[in-house]
C-alpha positions in Angstrom: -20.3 11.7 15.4 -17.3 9.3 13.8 -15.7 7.1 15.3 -12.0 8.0 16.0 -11.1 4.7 14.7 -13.6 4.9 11.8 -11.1 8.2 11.0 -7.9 7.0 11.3 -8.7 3.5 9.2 -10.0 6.3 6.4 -6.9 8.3 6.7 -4.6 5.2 6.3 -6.5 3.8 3.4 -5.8 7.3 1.9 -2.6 7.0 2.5 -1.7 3.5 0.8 -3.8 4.0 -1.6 -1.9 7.5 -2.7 0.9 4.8 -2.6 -0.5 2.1 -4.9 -1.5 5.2 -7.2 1.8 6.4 -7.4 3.3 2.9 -8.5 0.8 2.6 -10.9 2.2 5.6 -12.9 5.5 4.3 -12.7 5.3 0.6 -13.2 9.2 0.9 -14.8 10.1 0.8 -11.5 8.5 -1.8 -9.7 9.9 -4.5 -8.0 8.4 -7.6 -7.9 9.8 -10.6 -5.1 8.4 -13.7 -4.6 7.6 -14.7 -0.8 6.9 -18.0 -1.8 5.6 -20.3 -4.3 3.3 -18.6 -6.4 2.8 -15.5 -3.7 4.3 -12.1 -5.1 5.1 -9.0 -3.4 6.2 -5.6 -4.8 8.1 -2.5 -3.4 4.3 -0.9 -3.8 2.9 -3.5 -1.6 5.3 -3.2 1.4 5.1 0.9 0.6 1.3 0.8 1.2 2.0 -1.7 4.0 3.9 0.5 5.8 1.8 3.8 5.9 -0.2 2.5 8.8 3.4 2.0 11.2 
């Protein structure tokens, strides 16, 4: 037997990672800010980010 919490972290690493894939076919459209000195974050980041909310 899983653990429900094995199942859902599985399901939400599917999910952002169905995110990051999709960026990665499109890389004409990503966005790139910078957070702060030398530490990058992209529209595909926060997108993968936000699957688990």
């Amino acid at each position: 037997m899983k653990s429900p919490y094995i199942t859902v972290a599985v399901k939400v690493a599917r999910r952002a990672a169905q995110e990051l894939t999709r960026a990665a076919t499109s890389l004409d459209t990503l966005e790139v800010e910078n957070k702060s000195a030398n530490d990058f974050v992209t529209n595909a980041d926060r997108a993968a980010e936000a699957v688990h909310r």
